[in-house]
C-alpha positions as CSV (number, residue, x, y, z in Angstrom):
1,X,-24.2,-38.7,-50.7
2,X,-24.0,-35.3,-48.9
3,X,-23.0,-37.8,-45.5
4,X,-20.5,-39.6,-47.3
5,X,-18.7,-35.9,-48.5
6,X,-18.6,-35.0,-45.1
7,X,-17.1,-38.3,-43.9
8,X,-14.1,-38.4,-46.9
9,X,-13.9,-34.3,-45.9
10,X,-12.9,-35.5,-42.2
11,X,-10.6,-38.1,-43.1
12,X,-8.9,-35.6,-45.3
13,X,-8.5,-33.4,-42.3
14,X,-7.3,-36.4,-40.5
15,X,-4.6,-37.4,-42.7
16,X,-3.6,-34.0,-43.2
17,X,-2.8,-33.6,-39.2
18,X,-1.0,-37.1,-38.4
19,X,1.0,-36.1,-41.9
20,X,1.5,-32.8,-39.9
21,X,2.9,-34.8,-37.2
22,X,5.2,-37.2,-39.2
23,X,7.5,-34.2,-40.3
24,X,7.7,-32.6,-37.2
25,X,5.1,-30.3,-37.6
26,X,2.6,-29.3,-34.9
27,X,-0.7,-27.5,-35.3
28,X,-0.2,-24.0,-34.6
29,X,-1.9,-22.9,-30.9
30,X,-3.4,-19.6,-30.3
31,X,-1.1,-17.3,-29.0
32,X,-1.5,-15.8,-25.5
33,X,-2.2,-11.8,-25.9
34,X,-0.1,-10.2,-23.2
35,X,-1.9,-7.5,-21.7
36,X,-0.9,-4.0,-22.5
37,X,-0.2,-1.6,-19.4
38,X,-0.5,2.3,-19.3
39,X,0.6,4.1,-16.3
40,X,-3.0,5.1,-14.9
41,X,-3.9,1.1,-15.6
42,X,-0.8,0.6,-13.4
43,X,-1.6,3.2,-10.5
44,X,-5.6,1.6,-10.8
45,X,-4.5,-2.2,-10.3
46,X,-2.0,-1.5,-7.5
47,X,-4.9,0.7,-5.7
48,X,-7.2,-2.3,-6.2
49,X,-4.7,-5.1,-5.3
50,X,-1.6,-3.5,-3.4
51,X,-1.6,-4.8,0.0
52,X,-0.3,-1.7,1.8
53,X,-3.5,-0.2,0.8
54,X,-5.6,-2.9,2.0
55,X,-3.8,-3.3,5.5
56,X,-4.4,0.7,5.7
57,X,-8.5,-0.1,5.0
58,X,-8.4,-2.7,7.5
59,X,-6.6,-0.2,10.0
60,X,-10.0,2.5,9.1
61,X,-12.6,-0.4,9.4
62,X,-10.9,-1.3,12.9
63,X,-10.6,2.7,13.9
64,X,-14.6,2.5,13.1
65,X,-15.2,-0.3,15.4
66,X,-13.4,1.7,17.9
67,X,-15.6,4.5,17.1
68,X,-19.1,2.3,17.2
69,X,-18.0,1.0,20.8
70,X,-17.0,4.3,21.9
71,X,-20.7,5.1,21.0
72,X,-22.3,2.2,22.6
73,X,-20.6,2.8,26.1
74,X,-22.7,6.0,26.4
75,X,-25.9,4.2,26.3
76,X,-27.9,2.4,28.8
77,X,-26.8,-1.7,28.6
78,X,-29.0,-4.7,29.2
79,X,-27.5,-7.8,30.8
80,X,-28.7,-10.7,31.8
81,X,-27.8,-12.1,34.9
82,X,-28.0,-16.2,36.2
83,X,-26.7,-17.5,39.1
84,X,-27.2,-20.4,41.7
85,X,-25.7,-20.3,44.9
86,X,-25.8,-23.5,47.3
87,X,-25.3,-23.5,50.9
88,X,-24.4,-26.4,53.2
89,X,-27.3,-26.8,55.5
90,X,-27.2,-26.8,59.0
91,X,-30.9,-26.9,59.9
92,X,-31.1,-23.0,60.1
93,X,-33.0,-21.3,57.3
94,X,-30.0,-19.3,55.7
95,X,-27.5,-22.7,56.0
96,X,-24.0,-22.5,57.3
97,X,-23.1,-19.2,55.6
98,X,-25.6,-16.5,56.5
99,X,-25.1,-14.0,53.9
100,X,-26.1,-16.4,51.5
101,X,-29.9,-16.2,52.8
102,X,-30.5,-19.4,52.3
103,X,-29.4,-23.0,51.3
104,X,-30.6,-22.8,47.5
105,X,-30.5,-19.3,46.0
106,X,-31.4,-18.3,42.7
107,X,-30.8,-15.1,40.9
108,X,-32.1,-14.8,37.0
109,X,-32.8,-11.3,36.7
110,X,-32.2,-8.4,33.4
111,X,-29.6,-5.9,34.7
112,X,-29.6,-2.7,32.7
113,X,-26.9,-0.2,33.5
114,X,-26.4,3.5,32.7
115,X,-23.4,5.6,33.4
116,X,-25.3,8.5,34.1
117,X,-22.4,11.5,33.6
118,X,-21.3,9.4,30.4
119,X,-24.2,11.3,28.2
120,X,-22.8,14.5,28.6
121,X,-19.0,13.1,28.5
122,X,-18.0,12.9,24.8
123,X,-13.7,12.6,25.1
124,X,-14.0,9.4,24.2
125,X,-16.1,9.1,21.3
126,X,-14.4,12.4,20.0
127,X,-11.2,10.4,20.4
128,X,-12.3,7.1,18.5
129,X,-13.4,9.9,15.6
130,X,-10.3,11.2,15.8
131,X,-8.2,8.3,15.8
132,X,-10.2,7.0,12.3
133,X,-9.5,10.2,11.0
134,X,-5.6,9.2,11.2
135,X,-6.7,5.9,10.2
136,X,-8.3,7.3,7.0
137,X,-4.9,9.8,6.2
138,X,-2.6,7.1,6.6
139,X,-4.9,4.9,3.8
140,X,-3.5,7.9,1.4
141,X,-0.2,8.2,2.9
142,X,0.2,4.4,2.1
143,X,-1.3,4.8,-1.6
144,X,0.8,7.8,-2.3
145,X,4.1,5.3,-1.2
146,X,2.0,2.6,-3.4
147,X,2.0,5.4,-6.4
148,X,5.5,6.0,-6.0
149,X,6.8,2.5,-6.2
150,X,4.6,2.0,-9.0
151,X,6.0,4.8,-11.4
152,X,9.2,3.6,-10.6
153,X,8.7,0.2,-11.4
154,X,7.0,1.2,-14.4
155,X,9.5,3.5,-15.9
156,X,12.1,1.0,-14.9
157,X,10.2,-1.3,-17.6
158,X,10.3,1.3,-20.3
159,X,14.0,2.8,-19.9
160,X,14.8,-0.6,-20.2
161,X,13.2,-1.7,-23.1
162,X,14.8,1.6,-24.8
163,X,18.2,0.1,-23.4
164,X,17.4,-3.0,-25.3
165,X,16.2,-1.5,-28.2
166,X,19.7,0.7,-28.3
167,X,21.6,-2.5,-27.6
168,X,20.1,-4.3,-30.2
169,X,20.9,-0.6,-32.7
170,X,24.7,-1.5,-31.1
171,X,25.1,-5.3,-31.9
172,X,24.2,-4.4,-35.6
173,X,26.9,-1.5,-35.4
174,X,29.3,-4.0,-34.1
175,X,28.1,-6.5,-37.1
176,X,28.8,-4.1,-39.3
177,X,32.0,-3.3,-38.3
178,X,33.0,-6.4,-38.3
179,X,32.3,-7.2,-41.6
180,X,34.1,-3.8,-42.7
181,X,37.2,-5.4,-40.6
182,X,37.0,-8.8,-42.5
183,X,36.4,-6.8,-45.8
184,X,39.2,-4.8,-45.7
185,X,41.6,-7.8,-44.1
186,X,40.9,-9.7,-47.5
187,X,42.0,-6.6,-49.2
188,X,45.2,-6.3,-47.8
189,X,44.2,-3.2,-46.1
190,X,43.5,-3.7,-42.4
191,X,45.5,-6.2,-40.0
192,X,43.8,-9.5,-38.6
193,X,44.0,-7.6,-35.0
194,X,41.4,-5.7,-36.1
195,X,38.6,-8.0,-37.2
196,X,39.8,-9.7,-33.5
197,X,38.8,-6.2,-31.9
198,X,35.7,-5.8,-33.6
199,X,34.7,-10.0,-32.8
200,X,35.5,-8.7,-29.2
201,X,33.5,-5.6,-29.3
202,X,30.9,-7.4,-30.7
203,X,30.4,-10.3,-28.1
204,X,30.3,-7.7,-25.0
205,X,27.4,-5.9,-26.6
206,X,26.3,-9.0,-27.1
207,X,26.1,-10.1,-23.4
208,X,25.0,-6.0,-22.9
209,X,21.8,-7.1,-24.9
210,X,21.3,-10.7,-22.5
211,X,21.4,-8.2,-19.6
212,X,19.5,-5.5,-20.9
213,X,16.9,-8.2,-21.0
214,X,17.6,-9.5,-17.8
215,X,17.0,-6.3,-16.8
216,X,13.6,-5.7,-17.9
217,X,11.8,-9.4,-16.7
218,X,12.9,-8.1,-13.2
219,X,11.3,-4.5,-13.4
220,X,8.5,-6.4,-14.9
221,X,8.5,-9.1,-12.0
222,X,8.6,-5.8,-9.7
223,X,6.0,-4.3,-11.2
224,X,3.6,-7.4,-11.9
225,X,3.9,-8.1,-8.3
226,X,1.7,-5.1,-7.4
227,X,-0.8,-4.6,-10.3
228,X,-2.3,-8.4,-10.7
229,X,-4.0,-10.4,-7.9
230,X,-2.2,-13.2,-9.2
231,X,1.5,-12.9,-9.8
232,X,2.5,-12.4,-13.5
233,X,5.1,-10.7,-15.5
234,X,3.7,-11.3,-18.8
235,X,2.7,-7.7,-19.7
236,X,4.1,-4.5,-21.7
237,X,4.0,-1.4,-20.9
238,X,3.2,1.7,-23.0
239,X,6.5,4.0,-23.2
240,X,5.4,7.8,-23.0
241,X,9.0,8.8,-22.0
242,X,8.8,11.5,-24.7
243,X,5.3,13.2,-23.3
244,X,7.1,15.7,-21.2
245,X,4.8,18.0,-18.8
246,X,5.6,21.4,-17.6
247,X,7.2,21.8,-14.0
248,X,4.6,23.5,-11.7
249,X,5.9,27.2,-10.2
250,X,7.5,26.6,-6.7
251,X,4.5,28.6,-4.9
252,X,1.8,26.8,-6.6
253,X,3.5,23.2,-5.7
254,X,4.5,24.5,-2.3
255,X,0.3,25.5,-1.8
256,X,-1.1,22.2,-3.6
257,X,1.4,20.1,-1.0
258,X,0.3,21.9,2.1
259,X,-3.6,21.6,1.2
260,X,-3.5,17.9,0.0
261,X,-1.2,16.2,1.9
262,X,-2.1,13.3,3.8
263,X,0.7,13.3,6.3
264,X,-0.2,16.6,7.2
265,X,-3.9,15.5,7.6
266,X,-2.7,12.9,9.8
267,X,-0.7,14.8,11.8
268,X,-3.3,17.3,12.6
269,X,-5.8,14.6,13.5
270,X,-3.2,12.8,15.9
271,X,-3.0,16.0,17.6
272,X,-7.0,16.1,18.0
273,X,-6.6,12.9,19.9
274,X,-4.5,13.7,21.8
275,X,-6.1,16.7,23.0
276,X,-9.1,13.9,23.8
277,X,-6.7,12.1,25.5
278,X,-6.4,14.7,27.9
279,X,-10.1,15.3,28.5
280,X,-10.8,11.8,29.5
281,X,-7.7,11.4,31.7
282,X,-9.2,14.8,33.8
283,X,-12.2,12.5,34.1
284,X,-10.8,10.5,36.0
285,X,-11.2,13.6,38.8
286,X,-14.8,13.9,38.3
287,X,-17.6,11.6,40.1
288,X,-19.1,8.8,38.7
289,X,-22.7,8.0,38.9
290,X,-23.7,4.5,37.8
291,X,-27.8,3.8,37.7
292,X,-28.8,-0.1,37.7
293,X,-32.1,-1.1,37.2
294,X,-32.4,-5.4,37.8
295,X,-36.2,-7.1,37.2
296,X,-36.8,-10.8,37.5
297,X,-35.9,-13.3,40.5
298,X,-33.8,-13.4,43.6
299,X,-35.2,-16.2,46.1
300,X,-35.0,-19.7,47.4
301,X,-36.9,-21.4,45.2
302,X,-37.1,-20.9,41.2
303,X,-40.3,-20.1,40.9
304,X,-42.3,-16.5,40.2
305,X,-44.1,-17.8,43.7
306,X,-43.5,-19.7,47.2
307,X,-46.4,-21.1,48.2
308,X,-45.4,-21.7,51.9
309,X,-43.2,-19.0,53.2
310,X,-41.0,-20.2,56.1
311,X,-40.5,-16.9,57.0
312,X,-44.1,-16.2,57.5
313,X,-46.5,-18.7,57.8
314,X,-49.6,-17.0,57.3
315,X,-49.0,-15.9,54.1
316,X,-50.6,-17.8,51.2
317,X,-47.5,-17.4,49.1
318,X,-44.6,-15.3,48.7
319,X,-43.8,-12.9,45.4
320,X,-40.4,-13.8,44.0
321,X,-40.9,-11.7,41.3
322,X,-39.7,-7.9,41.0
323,X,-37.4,-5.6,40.5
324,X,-34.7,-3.2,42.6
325,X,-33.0,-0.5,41.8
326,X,-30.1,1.3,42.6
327,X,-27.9,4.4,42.2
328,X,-23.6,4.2,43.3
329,X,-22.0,7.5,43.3
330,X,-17.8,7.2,43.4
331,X,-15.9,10.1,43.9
332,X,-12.7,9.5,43.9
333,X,-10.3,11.1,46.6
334,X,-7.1,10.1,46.6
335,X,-4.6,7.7,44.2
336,X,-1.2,8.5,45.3
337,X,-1.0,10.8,41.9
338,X,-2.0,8.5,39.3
339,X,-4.7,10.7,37.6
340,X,-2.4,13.8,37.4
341,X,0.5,11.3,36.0
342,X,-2.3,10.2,33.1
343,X,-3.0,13.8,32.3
344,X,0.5,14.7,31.8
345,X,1.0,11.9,29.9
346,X,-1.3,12.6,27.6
347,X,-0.6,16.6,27.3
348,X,3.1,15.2,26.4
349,X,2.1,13.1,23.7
350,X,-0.3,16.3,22.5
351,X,3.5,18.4,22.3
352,X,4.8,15.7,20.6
353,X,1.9,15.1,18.1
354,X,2.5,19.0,17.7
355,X,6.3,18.3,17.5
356,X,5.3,16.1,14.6
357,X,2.8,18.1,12.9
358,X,6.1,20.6,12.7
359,X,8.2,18.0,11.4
360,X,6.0,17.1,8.8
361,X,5.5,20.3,7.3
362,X,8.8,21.2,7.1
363,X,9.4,17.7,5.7
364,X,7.0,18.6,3.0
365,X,8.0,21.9,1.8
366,X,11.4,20.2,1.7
367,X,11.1,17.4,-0.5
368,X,8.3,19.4,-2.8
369,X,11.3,22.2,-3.2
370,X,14.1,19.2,-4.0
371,X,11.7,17.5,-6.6
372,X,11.1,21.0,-8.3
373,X,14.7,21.6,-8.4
374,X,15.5,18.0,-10.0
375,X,12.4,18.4,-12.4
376,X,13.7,21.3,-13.6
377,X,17.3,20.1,-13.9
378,X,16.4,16.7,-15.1
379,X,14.3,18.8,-18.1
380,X,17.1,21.5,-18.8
381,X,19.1,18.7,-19.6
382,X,17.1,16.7,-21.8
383,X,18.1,18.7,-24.8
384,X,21.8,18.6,-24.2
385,X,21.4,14.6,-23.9
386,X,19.8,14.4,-27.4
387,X,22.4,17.1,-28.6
388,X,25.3,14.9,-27.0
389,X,23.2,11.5,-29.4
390,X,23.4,13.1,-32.4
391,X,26.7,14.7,-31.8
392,X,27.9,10.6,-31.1
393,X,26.3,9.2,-34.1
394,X,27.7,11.8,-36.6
395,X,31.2,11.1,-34.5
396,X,30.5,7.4,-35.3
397,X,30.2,8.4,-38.7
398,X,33.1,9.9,-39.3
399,X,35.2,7.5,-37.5
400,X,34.2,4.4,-40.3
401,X,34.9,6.3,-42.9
402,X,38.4,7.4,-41.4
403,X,39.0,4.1,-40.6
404,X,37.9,2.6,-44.2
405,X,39.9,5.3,-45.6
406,X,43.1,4.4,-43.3
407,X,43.2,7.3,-41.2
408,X,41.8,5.7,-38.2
409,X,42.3,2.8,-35.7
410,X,39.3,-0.3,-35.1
411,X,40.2,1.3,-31.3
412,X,39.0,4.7,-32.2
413,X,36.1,2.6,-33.7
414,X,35.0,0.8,-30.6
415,X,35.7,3.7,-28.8
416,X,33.1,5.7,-31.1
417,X,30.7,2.9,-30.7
418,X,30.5,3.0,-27.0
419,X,30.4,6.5,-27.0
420,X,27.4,6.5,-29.0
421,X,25.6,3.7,-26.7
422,X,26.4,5.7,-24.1
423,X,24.9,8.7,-25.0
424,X,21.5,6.7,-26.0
425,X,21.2,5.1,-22.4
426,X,22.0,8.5,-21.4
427,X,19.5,9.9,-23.1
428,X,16.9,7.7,-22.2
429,X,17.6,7.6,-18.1
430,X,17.3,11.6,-18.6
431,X,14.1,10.6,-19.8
432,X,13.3,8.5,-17.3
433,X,15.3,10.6,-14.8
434,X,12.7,13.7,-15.7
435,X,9.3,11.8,-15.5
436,X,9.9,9.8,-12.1
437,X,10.5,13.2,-10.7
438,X,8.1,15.1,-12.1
439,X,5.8,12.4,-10.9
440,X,6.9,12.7,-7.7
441,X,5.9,16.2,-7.6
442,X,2.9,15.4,-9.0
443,X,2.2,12.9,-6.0
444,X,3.3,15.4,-3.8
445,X,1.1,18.2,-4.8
446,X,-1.8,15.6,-4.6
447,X,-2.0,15.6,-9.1
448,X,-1.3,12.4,-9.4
């Protein structure tokens, strides 16, 4: 019984779907959740996935590999060495070419080599340190650029959907209107030009909204291009265009910049290198003393032994087995002024690394003083823009009930009406204007 219950249950569901279907009805499907972005999700995603960032970490893992085989080349090296050499024969023991000793040679023997002065020599190592030291700055240089973008992009989003939101306020003012127009056309009181004006008024905000919208799937397509692995631009964003932070005193923004800034950092570390520069082109004026140790075989025959020496018959075999060593000292006398040209080259790229350092510190206090200045325009202003709103909307007021009561045109309407709009997307860029800024002091001073 209880199996037969279940089997008329699921025919019921059946018939109850394909009914479903007959009328044009589909079952509903589980709607997609868009994810929700706030700005520090934003600024994590793009650190995590923003490929200047990761081109700027594989630029510090190659400075490191620099850095390990500057390391390496000051210790002893092991090689193995494995030749053969044949000789035409020509009935003499060393074959046609005499300084081959022989017509079969064989050579398998472990070379180690040591630059002896290159333990105590350190300009290049120092220089590899230096260089990943740059390597490392320039990862924040590229995340502060990254951070930048991103607020952009971000707030782009948001002012935009407050545009929207005050277009779609507008398109019902325009309604309105309109049906005030029609109303009073029936009446005898207001001339069919009018209800024409406000059906024109009302089709440009209209098209204002379809842009408006355009306008935010591209900041979104902008934005969704940096914060997912895979593209996407179905998101929101939080809007906290109304959580307004204090503007930092000059001196305390000036002092944050100079003590956090990356490009500074970089700039002092590309001078360090090229100080190191300099060191190892003056080494070039020093002797070299190369030490090579080689073990294993250098003979006629590969074998550790030859039984029957030619060179010496009474001997029961010869040792092919052993080792050599050697020292080579170079010193280096004369190269028509190349070494001198190297060390100048390198002290000029030190004065322009300094030239640079210069530049960029200058650079900074500039642009930290120009993003105080706007901040604290941009936030001056924010009152007057939402005086200069309500001011528009009480205007607005005013002119429908002039107009209703015949004491003012549908022009002085529209007019009123864009007025109004304006001052909203005012409003809200001054908004906008005042947090982009005020983030980019933020980045600047190394808060954000």
């Amino acid at each position: 019984m209880a199996v037969m219950n279940r089997r008329i249950v699921a025919m019921c569901a059946v018939l109850v779907a394909l009914t479903g279907v007959v009328r044009g009805q589909t079952a509903p499907v589980a709607a997609t959740v868009s994810p929700v972005i706030t700005l520090p999700d934003a600024l994590a995603r793009a650190r995590q996935y923003g490929g200047q960032i990761q081109s700027a970490n594989f630029a510090v893992l190659q400075a490191r590999q620099d850095t390990v085989q500057a390391r390496a080349a000051r210790l002893p090296s092991v090689n193995a060495f494995n030749q053969f050499i044949y000789t035409e024969g020509n009935g003499t023991p060393s074959g046609v070419f005499v300084a081959n000793d022989g017509v079969h040679v064989y050579n398998e023997q472990a070379v180690v080599h040591q630059e002896a002065f290159a333990l105590v020599r350190r300009g290049e190592l120092d220089r590899a340190l230096a260089a990943e030291a740059v390597a490392r700055a320039k990862v924040d240089v590229a995340a502060r650029g990254l951070t930048q973008t991103v607020v952009q992009n971000y707030y782009a989003i948001a002012v935009a959907q407050r545009k929207f939101a005050n277009g779609q306020t507008s398109v019902r003012e325009a309604q309105r209107f309109l049906e005030i127009t029609q109303q009073l056309e029936k009446g005898g009181e207001a001339a069919h030009s009018d209800v024409i004006r406000a059906q024109i008024d009302l089709q440009q905000r209209q098209r204002d909204l379809q842009e408006v919208q355009l306008t935010i799937g591209k900041a979104k397509i902008a934005l969704g291009v940096l914060i997912f692995p895979n593209f996407s631009s179905e998101f929101s964003v939080v809007d906290d265009l109304q959580q307004l932070a204090l503007v930092p005193p000059m001196a305390e923004a000036q002092s944050q910049a100079a003590a956090s800034s990356p490009d500074l950092a970089a700039a002092r570390a590309s001078i360090g290198a090229a100080g190191y520069d300099i060191s190892v082109a003056r080494y070039a004026y020093i002797p070299s003393l190369a030490l090579d140790f080689f073990y294993g075989i250098n003979a006629n025959q590969f074998a550790f032994r030859t039984q029957h020496p030619a060179a010496d018959p009474e001997l029961a075999y010869r040792q092919n087995l052993g080792y050599s060593a050697q020292a080579t000292l170079n010193v280096p006398v004369w190269n028509w002024g190349a070494t001198r040209s190297k060390i100048r080259q390198a002290e000029l790229k030190r004065d322009q690394a300094q030239l640079d350092l210069t530049l960029a510190q200058r650079t900074l206090q500039s642009n930290v003083a120009s993003a105080q200045a706007e901040a604290t325009l941009a936030q001056a202003q924010l009152e007057s823009l939402r005086s200069s709103v309500d001011l528009a909307v009480e205007s607005l007021r005013l002119t429908v009930l002039r107009y209703q009561a015949g004491e003012a045109t549908a022009f002085e309407v529209v007019d009123s009406q864009n007025t109004v709009n304006l001052a909203r997307n005012a409003y809200d860029d001054g908004l906008a204007r005042y947090r982009v800024v005020l983030a980019n002091l933020q980045i600047l001073t190394g808060t954000l």
